[in-house]
Backbone as JSON, one array per atom type, in Angstrom:
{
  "sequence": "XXXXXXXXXXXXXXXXXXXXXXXXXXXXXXXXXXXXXXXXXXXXXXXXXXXXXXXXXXXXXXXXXXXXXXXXXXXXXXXXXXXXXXXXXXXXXXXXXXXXXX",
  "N": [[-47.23, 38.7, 83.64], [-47.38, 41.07, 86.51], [-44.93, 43.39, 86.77], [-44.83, 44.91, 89.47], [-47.03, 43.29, 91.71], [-46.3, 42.48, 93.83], [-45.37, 44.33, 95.34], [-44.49, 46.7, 98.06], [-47.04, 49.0, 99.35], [-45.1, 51.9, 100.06], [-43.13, 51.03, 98.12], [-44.37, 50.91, 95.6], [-45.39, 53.8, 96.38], [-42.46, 54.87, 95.69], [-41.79, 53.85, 93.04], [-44.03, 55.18, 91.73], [-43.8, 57.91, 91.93], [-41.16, 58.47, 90.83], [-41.54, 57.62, 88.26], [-43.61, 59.3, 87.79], [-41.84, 61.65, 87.54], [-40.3, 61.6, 85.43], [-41.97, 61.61, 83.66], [-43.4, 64.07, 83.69], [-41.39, 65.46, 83.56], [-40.7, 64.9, 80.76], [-42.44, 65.71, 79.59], [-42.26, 68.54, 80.13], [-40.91, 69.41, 78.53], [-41.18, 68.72, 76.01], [-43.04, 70.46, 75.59], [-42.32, 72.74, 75.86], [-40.53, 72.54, 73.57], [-43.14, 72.64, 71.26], [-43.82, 75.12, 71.88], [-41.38, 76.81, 70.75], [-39.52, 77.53, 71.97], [-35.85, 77.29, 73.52], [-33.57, 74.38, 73.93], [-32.15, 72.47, 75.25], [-29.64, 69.9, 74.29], [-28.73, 68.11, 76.38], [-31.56, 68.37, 77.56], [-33.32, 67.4, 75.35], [-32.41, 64.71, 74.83], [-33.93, 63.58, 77.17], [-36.35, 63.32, 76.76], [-38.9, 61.16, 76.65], [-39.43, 58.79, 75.12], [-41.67, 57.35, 73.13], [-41.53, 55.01, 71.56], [-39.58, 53.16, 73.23], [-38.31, 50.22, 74.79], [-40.29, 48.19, 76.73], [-41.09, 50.32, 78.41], [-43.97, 51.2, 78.03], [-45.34, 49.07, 78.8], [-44.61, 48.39, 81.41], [-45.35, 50.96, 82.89], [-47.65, 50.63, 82.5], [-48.24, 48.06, 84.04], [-47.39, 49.14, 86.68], [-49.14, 51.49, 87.08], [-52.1, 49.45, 87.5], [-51.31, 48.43, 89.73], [-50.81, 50.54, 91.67], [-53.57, 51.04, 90.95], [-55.27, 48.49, 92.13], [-54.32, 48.66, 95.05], [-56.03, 50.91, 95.93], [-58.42, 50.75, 95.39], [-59.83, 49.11, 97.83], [-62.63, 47.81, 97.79], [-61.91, 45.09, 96.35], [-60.94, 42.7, 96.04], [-57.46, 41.88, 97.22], [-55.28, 39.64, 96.88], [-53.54, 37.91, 99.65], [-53.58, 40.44, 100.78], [-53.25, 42.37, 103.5], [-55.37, 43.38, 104.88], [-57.42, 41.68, 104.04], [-56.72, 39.31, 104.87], [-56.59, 40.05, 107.79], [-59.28, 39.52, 108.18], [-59.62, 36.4, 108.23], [-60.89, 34.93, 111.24], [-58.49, 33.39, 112.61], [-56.35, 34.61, 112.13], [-53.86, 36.26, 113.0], [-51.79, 39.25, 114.51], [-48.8, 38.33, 114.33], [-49.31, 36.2, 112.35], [-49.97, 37.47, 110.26], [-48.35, 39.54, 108.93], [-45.89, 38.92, 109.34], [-44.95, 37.35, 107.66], [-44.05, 39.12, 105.96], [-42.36, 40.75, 107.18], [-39.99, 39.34, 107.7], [-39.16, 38.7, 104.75], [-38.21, 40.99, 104.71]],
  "CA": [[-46.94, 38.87, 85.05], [-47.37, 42.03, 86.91], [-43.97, 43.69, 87.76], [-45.06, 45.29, 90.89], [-47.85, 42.47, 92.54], [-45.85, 42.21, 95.6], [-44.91, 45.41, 95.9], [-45.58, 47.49, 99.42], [-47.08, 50.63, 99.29], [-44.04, 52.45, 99.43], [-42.23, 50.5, 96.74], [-45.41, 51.88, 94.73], [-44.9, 55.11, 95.76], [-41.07, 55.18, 94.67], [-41.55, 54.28, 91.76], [-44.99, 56.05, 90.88], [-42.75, 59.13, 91.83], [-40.08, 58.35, 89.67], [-42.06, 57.39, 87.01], [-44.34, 60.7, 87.23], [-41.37, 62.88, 87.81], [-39.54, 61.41, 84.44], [-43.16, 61.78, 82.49], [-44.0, 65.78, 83.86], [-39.94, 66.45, 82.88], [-40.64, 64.72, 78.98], [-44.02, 66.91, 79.17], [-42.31, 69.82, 80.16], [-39.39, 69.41, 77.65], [-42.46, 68.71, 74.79], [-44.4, 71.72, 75.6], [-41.11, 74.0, 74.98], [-40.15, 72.83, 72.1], [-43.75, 72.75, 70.9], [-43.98, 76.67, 72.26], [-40.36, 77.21, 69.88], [-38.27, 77.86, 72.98], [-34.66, 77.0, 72.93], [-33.92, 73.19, 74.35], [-30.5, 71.91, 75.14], [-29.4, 68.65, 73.78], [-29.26, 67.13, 76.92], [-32.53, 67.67, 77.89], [-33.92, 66.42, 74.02], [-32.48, 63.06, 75.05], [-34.62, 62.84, 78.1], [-37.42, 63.01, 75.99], [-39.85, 59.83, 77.24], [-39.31, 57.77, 73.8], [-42.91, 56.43, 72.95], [-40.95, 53.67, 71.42], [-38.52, 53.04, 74.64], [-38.61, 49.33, 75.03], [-40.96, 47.67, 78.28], [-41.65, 51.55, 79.15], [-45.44, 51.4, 78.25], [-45.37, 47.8, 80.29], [-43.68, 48.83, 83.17], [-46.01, 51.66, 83.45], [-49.01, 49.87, 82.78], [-48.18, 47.47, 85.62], [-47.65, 50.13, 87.87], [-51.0, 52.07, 87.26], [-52.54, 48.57, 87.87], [-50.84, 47.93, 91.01], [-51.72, 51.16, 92.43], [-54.88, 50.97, 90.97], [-55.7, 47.6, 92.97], [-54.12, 49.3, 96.14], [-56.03, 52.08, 96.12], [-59.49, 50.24, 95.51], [-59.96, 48.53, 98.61], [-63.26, 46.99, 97.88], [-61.06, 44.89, 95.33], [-59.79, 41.05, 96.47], [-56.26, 41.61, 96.55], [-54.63, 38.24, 97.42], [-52.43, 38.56, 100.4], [-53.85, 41.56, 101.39], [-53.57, 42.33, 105.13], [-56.98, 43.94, 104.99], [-58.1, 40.6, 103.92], [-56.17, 38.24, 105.78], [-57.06, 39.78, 108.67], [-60.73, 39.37, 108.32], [-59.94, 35.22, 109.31], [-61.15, 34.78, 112.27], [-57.88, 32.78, 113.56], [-55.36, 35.6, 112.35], [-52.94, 37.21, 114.55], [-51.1, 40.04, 113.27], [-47.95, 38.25, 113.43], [-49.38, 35.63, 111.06], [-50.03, 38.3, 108.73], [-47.47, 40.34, 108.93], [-44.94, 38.64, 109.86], [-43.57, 36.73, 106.57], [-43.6, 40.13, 105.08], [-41.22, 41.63, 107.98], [-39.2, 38.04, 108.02], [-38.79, 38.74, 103.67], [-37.87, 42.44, 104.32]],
  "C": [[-46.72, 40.36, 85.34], [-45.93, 42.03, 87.36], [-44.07, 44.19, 89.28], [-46.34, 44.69, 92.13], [-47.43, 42.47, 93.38], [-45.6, 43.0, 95.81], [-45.87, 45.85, 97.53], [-46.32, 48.67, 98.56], [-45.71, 51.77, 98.95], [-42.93, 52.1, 98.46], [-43.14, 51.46, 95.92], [-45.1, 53.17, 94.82], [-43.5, 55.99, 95.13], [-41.58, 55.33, 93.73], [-42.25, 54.78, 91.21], [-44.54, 57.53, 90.72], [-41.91, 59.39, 91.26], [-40.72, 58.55, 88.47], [-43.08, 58.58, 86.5], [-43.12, 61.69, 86.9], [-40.37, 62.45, 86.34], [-40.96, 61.79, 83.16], [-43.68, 63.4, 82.46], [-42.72, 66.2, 83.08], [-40.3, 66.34, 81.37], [-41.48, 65.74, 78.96], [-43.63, 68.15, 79.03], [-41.66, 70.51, 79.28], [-40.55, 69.99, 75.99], [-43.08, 70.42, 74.83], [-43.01, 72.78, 75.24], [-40.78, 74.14, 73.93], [-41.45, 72.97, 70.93], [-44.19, 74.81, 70.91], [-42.48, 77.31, 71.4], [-39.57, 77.98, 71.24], [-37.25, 77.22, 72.81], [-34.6, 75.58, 74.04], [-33.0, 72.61, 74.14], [-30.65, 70.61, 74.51], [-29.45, 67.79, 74.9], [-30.85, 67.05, 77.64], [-33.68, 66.94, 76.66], [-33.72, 65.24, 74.79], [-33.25, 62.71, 76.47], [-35.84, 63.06, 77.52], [-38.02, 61.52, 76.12], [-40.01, 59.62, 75.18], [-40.71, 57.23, 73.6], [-42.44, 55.09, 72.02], [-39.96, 52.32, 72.27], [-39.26, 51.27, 75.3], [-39.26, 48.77, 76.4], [-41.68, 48.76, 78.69], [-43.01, 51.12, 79.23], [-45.76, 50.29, 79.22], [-45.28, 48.08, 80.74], [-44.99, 50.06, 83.9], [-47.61, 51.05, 83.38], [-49.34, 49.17, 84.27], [-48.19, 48.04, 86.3], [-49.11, 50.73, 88.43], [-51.57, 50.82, 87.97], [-52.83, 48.12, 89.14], [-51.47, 49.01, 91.87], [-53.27, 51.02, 92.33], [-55.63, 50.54, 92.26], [-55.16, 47.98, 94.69], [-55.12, 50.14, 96.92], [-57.82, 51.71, 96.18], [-59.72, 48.79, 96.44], [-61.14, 47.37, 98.82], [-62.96, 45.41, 97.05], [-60.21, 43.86, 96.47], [-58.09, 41.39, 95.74], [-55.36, 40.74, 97.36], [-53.39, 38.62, 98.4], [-52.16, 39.97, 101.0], [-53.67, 41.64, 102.65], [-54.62, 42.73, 105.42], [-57.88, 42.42, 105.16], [-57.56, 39.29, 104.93], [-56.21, 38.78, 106.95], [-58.37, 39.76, 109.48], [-60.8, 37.86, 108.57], [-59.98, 35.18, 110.6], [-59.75, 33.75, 112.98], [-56.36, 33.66, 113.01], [-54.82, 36.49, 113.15], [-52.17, 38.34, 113.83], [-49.9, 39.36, 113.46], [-48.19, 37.06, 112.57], [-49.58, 35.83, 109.56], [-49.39, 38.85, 108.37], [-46.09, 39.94, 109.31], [-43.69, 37.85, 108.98], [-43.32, 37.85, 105.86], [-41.84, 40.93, 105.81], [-40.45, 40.78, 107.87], [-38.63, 38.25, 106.32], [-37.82, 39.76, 103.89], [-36.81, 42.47, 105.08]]
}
């Protein structure tokens, strides 16, 4: 199961923002200590763990999710793109259990 299938758009972009801005910091941390610069202790421990349990999941799903966002020609169930290509859709039948969840 995808963690982020229902996500909006901006859920996606939280957390693709989070999740870049914790992967550029490990990168940037890596590349220092790979260049023999000096490298406090607390930023070692933010070092992105390539063992760090769910991580690679979590980000997999994400990519995914945007992926399928982002490729529009791409059946994505519950789409509003798509649901409102029936001919007896209204926007608030499409939009309207999302605003009624939120």
């Amino acid at each position: 199961m995808n963690h982020y299938a229902n996500s909006t758009h901006a859920e996606l972009r939280g957390e693709a923002l989070a999740k870049a801005g914790a992967l550029r910091f490990s990168a940037d941390v890596q590349e220092l200590i790979a260049e023999g610069k000096y490298v406090t202790r607390e930023q070692r421990t933010l070092i992105r763990s390539p063992s760090a349990y769910g991580a690679d999941r979590m980000l997999a799903d994400l990519l995914e999710a945007l992926a399928a966002q982002v490729h529009h020609g791409q059946h994505i169930p519950g789409d509003a793109e798509q649901l409102l290509q029936d001919p007896a859709a209204t926007l608030l039948s499409v939009f309207g259990p999302k605003l009624a969840e939120q």
